[in-house]
Backbone bond lengths (Angstrom), bond angles and torsions (degrees), N, CA, C in turn:
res aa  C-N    CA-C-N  psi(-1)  N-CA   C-N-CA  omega(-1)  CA-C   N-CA-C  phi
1 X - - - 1.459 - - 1.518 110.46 -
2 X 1.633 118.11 -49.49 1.517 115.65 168.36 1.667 102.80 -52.56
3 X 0.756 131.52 -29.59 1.229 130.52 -167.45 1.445 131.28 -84.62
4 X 1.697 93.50 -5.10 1.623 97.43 171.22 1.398 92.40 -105.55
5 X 1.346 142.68 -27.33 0.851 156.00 -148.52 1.252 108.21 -70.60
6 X 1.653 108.93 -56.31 1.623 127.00 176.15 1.871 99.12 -75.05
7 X 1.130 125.00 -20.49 1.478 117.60 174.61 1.639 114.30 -72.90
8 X 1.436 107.25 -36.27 1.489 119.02 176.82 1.429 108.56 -85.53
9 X 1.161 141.55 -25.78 1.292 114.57 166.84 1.575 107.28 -92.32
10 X 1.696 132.66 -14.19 1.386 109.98 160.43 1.428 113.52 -40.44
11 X 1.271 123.69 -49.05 1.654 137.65 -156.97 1.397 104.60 -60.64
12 X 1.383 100.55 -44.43 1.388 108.14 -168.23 1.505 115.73 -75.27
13 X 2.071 102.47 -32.61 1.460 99.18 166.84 2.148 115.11 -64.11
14 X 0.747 112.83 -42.84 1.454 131.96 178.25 1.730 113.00 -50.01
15 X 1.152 121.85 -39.79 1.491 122.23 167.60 1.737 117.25 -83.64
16 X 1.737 87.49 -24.88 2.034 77.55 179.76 1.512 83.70 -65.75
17 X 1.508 126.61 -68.26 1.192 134.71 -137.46 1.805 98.84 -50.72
18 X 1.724 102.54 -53.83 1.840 79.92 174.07 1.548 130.55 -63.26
19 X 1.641 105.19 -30.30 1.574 96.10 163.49 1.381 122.48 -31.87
20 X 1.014 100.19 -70.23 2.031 117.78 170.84 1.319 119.22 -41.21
21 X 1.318 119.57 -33.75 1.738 116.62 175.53 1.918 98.26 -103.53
22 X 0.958 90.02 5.49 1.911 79.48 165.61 1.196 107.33 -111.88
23 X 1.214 138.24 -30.31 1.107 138.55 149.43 1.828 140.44 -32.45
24 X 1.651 85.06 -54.98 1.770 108.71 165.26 1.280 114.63 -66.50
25 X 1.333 128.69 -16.79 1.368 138.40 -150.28 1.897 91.90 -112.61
26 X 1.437 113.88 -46.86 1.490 109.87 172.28 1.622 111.00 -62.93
27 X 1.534 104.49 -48.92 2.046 109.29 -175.61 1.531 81.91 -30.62
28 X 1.878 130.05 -66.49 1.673 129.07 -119.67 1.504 71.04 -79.31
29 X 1.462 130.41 -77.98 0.880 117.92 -151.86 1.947 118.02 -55.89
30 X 0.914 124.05 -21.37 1.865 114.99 156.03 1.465 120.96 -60.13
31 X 1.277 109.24 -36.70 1.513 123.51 -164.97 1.702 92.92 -89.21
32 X 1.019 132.38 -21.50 1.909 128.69 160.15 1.469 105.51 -83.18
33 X 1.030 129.45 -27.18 1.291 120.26 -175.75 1.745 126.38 -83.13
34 X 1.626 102.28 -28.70 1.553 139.77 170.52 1.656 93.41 -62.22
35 X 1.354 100.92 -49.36 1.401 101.45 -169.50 1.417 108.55 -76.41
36 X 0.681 115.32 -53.60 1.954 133.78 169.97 1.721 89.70 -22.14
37 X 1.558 98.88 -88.99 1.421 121.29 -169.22 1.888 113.83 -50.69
38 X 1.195 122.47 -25.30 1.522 137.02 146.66 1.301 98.22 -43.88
39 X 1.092 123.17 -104.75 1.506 146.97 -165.44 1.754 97.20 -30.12
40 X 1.003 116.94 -46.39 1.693 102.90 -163.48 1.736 92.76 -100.77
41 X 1.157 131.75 8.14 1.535 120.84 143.37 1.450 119.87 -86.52
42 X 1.160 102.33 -14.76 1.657 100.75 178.72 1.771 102.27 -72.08
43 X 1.505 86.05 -47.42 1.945 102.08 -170.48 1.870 97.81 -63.23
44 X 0.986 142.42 -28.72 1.511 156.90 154.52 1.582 102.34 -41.97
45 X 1.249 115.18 -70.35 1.826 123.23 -158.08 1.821 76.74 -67.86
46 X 1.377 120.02 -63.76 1.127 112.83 -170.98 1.511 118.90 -44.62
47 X 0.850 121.74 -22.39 1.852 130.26 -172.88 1.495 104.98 -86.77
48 X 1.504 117.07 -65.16 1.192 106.22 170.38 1.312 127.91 -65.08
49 X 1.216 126.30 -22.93 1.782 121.22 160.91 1.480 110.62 -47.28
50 X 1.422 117.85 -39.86 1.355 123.10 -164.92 1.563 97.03 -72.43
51 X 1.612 120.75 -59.85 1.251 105.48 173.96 1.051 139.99 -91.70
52 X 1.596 110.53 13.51 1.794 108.93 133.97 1.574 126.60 -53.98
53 X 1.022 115.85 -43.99 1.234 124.27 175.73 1.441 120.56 -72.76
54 X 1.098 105.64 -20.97 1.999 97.06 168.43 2.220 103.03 -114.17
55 X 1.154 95.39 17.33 1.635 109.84 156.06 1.583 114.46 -87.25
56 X 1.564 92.60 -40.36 1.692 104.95 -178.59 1.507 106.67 -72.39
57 X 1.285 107.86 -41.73 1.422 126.94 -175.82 1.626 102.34 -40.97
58 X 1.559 104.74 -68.87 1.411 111.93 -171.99 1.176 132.15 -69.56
59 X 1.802 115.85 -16.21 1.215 133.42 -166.32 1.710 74.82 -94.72
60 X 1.245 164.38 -65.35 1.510 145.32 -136.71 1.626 94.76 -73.98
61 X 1.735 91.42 131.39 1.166 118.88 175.57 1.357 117.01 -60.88
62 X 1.576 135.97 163.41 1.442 128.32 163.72 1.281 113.10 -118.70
63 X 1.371 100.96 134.26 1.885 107.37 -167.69 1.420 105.09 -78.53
64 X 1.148 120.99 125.65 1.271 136.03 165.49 1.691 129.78 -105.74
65 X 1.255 115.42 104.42 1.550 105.15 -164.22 1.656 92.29 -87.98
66 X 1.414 90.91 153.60 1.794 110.05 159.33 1.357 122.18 -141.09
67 X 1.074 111.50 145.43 1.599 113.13 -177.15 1.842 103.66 -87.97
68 X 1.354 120.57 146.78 1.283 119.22 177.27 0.994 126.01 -155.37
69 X 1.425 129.62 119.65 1.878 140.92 -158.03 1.548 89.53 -29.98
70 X 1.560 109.93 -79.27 1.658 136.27 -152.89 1.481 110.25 77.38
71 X 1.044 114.62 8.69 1.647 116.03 -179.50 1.468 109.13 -139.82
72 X 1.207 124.94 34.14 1.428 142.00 -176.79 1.671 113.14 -104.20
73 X 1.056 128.70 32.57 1.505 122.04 173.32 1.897 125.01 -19.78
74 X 1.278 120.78 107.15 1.512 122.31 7.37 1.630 105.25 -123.10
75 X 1.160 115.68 56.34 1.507 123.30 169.54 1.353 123.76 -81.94
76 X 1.307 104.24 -60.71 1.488 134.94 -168.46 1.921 113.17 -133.38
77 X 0.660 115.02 79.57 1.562 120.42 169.98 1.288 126.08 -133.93
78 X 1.263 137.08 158.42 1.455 141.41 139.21 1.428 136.06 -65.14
79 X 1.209 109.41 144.56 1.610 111.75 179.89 1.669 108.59 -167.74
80 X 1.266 105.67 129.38 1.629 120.36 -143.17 1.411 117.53 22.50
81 X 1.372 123.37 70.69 1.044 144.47 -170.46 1.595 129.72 44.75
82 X 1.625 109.82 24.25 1.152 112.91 -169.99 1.568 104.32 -121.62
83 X 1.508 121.41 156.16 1.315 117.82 172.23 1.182 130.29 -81.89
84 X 1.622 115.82 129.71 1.668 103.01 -170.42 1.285 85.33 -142.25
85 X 1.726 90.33 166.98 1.544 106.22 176.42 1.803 114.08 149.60
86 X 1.314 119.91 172.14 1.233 131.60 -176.69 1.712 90.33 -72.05
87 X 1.229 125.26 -43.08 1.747 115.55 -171.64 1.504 109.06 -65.94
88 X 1.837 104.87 -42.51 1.529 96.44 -158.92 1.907 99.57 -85.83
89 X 1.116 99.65 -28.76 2.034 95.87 172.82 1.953 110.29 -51.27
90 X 1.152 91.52 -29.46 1.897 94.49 -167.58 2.013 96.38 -90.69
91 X 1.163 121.45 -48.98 1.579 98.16 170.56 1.422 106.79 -75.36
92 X 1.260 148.43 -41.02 1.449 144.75 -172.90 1.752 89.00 -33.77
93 X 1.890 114.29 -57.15 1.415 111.65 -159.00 1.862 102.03 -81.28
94 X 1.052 128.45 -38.82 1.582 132.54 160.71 1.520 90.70 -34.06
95 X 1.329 120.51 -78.97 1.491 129.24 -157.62 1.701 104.55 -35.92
96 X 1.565 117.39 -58.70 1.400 124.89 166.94 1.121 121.58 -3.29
97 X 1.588 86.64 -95.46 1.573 120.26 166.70 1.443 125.56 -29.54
98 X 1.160 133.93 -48.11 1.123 125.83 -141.89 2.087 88.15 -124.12
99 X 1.119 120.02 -9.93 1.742 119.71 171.12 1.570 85.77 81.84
100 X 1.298 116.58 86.87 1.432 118.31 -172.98 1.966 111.98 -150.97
101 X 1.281 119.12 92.49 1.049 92.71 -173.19 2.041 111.82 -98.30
102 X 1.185 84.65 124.14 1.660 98.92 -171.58 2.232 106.85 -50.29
103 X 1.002 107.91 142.48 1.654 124.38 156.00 1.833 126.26 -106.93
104 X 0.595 102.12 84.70 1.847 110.07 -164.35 1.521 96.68 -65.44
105 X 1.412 121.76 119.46 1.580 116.45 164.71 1.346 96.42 -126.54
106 X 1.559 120.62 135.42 1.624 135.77 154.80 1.474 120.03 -61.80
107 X 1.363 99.23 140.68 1.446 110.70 -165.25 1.585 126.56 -169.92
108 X 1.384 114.98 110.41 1.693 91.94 -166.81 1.531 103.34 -69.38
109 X 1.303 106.48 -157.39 2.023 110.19 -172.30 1.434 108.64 -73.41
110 X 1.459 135.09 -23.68 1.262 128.65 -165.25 1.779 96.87 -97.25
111 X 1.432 116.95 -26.71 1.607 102.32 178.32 1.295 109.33 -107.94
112 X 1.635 114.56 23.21 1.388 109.99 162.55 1.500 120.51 -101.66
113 X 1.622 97.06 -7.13 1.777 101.77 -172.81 1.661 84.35 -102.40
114 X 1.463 132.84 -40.39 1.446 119.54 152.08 1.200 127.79 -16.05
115 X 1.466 99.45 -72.25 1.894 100.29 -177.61 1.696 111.83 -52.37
116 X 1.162 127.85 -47.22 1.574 142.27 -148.61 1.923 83.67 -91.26
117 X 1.120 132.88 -27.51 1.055 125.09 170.18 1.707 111.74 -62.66
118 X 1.399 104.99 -62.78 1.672 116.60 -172.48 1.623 105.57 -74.20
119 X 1.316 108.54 7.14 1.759 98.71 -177.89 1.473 118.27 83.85
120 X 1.270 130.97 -2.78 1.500 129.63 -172.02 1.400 103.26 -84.56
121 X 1.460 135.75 -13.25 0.898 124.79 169.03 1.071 113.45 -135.70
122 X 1.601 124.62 176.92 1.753 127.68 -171.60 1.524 100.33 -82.95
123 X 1.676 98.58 -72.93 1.587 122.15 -162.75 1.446 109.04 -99.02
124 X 1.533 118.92 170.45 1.497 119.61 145.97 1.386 104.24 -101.43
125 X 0.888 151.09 148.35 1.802 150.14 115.89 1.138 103.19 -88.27
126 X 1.985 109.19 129.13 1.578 108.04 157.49 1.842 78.39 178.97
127 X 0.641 117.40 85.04 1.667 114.24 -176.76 1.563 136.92 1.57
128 X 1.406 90.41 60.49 1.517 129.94 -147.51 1.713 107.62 -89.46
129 X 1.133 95.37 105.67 1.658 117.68 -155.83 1.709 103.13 -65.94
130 X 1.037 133.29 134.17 1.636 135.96 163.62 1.203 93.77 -82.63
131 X 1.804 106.14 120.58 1.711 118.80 163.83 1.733 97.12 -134.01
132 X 0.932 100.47 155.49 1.803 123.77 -174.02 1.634 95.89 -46.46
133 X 1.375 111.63 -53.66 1.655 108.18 174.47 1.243 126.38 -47.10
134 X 1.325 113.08 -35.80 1.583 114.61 173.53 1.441 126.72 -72.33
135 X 1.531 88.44 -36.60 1.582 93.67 175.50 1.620 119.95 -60.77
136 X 1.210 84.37 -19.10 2.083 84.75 171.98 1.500 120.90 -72.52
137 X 1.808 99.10 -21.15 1.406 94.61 176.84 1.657 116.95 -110.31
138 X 1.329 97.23 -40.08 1.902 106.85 175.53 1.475 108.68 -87.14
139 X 1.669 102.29 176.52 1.616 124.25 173.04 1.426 65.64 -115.11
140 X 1.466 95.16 167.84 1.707 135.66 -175.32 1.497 103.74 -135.70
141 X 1.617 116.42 131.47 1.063 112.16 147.82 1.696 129.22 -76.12
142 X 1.370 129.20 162.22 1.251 122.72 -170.67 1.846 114.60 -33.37
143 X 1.225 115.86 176.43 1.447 111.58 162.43 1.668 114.78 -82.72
144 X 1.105 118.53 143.34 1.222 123.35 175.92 1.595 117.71 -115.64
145 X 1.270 113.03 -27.91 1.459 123.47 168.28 1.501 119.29 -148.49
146 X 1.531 109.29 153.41 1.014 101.06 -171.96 1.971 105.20 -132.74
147 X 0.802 126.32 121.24 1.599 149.90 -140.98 1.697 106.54 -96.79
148 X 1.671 128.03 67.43 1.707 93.14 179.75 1.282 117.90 -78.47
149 X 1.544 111.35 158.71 1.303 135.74 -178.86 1.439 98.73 -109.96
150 X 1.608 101.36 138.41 1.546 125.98 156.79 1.443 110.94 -130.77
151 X 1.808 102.32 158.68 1.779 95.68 158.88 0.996 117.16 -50.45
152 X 1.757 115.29 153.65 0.897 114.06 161.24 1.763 100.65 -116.09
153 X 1.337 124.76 160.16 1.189 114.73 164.33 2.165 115.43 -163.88
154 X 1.116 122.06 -160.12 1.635 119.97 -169.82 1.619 95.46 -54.79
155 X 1.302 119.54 177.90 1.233 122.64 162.85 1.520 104.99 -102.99
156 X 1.153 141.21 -5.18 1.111 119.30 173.00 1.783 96.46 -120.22
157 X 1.643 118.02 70.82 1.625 105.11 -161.95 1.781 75.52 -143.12
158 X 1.138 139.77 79.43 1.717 136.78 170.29 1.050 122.92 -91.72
159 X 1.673 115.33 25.09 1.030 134.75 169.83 1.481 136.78 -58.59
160 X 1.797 97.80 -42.34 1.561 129.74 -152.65 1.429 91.18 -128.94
161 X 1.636 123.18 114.78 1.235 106.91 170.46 1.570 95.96 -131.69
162 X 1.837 110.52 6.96 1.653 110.98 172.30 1.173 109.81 -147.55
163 X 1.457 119.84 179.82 1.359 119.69 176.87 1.619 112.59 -72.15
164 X 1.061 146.83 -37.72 1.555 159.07 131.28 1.455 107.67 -5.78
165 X 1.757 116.42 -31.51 1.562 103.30 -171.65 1.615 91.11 -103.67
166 X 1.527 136.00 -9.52 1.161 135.35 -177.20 1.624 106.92 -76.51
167 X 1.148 136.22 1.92 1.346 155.60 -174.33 2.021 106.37 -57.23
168 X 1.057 120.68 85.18 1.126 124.09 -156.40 1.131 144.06 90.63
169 X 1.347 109.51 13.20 1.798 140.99 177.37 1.456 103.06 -116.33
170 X 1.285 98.50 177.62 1.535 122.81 -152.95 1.841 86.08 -97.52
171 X 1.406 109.49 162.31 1.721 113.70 162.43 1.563 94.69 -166.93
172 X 1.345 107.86 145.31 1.532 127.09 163.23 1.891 112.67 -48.90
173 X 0.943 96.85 126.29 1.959 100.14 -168.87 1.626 93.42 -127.54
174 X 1.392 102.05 145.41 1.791 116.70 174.94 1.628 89.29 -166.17
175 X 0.962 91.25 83.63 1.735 97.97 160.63 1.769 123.18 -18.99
176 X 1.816 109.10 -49.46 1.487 94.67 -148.14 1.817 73.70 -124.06
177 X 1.759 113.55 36.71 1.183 99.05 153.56 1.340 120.53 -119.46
178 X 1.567 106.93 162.27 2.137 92.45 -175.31 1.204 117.02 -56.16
179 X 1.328 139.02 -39.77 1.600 120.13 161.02 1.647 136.54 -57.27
180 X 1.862 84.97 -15.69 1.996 83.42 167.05 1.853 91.13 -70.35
181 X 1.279 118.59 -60.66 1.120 130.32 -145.43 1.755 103.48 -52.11
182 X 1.594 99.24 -25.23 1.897 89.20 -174.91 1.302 97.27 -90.44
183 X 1.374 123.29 -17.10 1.873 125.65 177.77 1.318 102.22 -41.93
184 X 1.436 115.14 -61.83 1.399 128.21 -143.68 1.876 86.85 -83.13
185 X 1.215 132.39 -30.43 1.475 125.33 -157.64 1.563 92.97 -81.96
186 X 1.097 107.81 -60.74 1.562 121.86 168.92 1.579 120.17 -28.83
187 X 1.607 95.69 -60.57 1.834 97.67 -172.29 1.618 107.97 -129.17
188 X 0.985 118.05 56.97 1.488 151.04 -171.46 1.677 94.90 -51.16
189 X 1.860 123.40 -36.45 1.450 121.20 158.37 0.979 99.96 -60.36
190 X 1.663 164.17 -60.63 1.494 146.48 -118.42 1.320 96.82 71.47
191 X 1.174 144.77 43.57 1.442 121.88 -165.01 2.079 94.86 -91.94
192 X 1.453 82.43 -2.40 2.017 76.59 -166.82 1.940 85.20 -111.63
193 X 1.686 124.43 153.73 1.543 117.12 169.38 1.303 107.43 -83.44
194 X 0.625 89.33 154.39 1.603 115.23 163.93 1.065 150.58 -86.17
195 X 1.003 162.39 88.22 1.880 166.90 -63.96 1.090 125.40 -150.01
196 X 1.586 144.28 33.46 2.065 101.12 -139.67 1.256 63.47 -82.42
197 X 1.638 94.77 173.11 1.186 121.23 165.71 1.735 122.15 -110.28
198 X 1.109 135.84 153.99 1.582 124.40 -163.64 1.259 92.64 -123.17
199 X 1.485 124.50 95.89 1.215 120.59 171.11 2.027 99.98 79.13
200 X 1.739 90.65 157.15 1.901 92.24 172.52 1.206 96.55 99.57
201 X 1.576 116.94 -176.64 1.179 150.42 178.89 1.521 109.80 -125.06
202 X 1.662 108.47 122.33 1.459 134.46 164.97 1.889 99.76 -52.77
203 X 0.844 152.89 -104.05 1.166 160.19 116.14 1.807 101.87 60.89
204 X 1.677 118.62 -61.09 1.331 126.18 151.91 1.103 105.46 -40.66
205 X 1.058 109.34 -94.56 2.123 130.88 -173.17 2.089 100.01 -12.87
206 X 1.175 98.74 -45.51 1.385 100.12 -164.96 1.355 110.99 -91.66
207 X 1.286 107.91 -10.29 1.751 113.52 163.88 1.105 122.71 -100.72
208 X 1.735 117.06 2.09 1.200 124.01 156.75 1.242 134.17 -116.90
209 X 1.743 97.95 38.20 1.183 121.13 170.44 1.747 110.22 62.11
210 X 1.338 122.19 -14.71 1.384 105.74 -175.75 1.467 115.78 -93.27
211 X 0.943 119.87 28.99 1.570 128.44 163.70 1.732 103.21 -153.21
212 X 1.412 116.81 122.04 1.068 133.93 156.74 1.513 123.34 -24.68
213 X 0.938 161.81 -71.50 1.245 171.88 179.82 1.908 114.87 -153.56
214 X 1.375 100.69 157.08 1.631 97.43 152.59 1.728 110.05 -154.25
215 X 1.424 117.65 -174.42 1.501 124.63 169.30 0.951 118.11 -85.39
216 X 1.720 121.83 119.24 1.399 118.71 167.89 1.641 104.98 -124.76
217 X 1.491 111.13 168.94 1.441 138.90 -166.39 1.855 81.86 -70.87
218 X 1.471 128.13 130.69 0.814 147.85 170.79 1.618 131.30 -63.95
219 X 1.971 93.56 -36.25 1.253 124.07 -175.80 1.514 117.07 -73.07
220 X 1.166 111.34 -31.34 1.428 127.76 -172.17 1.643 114.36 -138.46
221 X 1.447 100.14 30.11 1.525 111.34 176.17 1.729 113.65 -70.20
222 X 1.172 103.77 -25.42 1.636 110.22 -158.04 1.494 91.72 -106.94
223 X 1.074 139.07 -29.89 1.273 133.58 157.63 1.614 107.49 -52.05
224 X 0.930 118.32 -64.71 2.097 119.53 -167.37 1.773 96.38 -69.96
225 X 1.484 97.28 -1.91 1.760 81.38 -168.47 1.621 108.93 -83.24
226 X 1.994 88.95 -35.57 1.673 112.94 -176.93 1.219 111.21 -89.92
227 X 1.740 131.70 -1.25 1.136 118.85 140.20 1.410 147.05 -121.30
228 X 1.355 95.38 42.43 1.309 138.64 147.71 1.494 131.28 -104.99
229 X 1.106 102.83 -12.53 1.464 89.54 172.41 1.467 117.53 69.72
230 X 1.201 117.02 22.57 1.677 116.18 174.54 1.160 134.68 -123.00
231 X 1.153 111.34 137.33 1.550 123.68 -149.24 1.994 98.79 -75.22
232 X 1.160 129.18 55.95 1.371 122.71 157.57 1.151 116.90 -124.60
233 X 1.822 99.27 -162.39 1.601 107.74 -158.31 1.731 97.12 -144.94
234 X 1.359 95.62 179.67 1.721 97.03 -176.02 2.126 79.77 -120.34
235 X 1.323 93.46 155.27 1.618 90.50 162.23 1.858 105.23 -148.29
236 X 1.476 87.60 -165.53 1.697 93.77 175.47 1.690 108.65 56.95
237 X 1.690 112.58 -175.97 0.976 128.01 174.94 1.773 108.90 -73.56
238 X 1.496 88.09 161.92 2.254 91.73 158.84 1.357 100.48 -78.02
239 X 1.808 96.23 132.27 1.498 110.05 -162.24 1.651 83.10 -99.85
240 X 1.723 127.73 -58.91 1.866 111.73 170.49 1.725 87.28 -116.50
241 X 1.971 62.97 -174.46 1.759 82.41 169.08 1.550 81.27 -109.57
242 X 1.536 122.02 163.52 1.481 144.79 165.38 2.065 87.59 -98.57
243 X 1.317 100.22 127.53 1.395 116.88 161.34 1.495 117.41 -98.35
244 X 1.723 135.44 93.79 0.957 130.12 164.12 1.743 145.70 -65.54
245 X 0.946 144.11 142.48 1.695 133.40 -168.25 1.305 111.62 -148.86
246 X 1.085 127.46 -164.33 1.582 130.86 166.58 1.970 101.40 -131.91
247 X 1.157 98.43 126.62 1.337 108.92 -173.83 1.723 117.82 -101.43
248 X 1.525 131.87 157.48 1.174 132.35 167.69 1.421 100.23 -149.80
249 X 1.630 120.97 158.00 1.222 135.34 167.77 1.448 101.42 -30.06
250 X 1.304 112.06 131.07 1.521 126.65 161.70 1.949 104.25 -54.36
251 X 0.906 112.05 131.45 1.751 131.49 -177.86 1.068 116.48 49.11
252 X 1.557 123.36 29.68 1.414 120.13 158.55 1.421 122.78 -78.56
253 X 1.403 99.43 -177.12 1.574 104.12 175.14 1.498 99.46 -48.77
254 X 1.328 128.98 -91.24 1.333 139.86 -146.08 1.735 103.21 -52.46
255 X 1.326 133.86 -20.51 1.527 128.38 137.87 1.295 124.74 -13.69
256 X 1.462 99.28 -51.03 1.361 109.86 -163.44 2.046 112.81 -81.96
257 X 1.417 89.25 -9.17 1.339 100.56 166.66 1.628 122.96 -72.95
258 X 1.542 95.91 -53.38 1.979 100.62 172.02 1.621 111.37 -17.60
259 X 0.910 133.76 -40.11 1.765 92.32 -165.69 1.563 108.35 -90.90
260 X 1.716 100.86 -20.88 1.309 85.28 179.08 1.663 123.30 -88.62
261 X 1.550 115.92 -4.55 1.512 107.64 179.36 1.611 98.33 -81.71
262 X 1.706 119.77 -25.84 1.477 115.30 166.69 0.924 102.70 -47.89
263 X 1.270 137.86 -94.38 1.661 147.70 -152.11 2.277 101.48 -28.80
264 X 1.547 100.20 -48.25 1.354 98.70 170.33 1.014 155.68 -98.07
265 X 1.788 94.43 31.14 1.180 144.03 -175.15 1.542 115.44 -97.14
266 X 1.264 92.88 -66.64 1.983 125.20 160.84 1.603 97.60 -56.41
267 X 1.174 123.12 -43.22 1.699 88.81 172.81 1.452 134.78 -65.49
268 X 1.583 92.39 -45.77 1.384 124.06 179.41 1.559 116.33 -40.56
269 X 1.874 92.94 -47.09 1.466 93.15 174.93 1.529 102.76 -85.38
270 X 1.051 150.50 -13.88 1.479 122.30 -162.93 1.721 102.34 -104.76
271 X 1.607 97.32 8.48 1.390 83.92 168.14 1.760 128.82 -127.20
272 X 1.168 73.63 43.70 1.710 120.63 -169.91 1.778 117.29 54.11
273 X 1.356 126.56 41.46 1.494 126.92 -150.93 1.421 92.06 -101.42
274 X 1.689 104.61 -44.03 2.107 106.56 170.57 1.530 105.42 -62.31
275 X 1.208 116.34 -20.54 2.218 86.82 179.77 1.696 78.29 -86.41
276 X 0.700 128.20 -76.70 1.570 130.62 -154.21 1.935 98.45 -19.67
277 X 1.579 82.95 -53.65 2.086 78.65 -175.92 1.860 110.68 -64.06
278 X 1.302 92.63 -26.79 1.649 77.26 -164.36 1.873 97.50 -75.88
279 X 1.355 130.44 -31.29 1.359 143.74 -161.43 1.667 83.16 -76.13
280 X 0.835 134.24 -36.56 1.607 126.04 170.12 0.962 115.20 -72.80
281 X 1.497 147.05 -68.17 1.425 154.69 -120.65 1.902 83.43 -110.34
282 X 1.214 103.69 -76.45 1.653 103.56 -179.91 1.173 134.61 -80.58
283 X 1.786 125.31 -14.44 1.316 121.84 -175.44 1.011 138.00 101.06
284 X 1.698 102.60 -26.22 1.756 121.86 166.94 1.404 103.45 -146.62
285 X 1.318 111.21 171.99 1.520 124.19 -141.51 1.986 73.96 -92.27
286 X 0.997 130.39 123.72 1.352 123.36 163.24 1.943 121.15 -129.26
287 X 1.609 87.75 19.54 0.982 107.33 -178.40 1.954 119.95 -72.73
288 X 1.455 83.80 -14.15 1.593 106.64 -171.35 1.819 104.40 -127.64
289 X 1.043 115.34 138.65 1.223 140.90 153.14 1.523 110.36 -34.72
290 X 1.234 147.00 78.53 0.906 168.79 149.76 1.534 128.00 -29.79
């Protein structure tokens, strides 16, 4: 009888005791799993921190400086102290596009090809003509407008209605500009003189009779004519078109920008937003080759 007695409470010690190690054995296994489930929220907070930070990454804008006349009617100018124009409406919308936040610095033409020389700036904007000379030193972004030129000359002068009748007359000359550049293609003898001018207005010169004629922008001829006050005329056919762009140091950083302010350039125009700017800013679609 002692003897079942001591058999039944072994038994009885033996089932608490596994209660107790099945028990200890569930705590480990909750307390690995707590841990488990810890650990891969940490690795979570850690993941999304990471791609917060390359969200932030992509959302920061890139500063882009440009140099800009501001006194260029109607490209580049001011008005109640703000910049307007056919140049600054077309990067404002580039700028968009491409996660770009623009730096505007003033500058006439000689300290804007300065700056872009010494690196202080990216671009020029100012209706900044592509001539063979530049191309030796800048990349160009695509063309965006294209500018014809005619003589201009007196209003009562019906003499000259081509370059052929300028043949022993005077003309406005700038070597490393596109109308020097069609002078010289055109009259490759010199048979016509040549002008530079040092400082002034071409446009004067020819209303004060001491230079024969010269080439002006067609588009905005009657504007410089009526605020100037000068008694001429444009005649003859369009002798070029002027191809305009935005230029930077040949193999700099901002080079490395060209294809993509092209690409948002090519949208811009094919979704008709460049005639719209030029039919505003200039009056005719000069966005196209004409």
């Amino acid at each position: 009888m002692n003897k079942i007695r001591r058999l039944i409470a072994l038994a009885m010690v033996l089932c608490i005791a596994l209660a107790m190690f099945a028990g200890c054995g569930s705590n480990d296994n909750n307390n690995a799993n707590d841990n488990n489930n810890n650990t891969a929220a940490d690795d979570n907070k850690d993941n999304n921190a990471d791609n917060n930070t390359n969200n932030d990454a992509n959302t920061e804008k890139r500063v882009v400086t440009i140099a800009t006349g501001g006194d260029y009617y109607p490209y580049t100018y001011t008005e109640n102290d703000e910049l307007v124009g056919f140049d600054i409406d077309l990067w404002n919308e580039i700028a968009e596009r491409c996660n770009y936040e623009i730096e505007w610095v003033i500058a006439d033409m000689s300290g804007m090809f300065g700056m872009i020389d010494a690196g202080q700036v990216d671009f020029g904007a100012r209706q900044i003509t592509i001539t063979n000379v530049r191309k030796e030193k800048y990349d160009f972004t695509d063309v965006y407008v294209y500018n014809p030129y005619r003589l201009v000359v007196t209003s009562d002068n019906d003499s000259i209605q081509s370059m052929e009748d300028l043949y022993g007359k005077k003309i406005v000359y700038n070597p490393v500009s596109s109308s020097g550049e069609y002078i010289d293609r055109v009259d490759p003898d010199q048979k016509i003189e040549r002008v530079t001018l040092q400082g002034g207005s071409a446009l004067q010169e020819v209303a004060l009779g001491r230079i024969d004629a010269c080439l002006a922008n067609a588009t905005i001829f009657d504007a410089l004519k009526e605020k100037g006050g000068y008694d001429l005329k444009q005649v003859g056919d369009v002798q070029f078109y002027e191809q305009d762009a935005y230029p930077c140091l040949k193999g700099s950083a901002a080079s490395e920008l060209i294809p993509e302010i092209n690409k948002a350039m090519a949208d811009i125009r094919s979704e008709g937003l460049l005639s719209e700017m030029a039919l505003k800013w200039v009056g005719t679609d000069v966005s196209v080759e004409n």
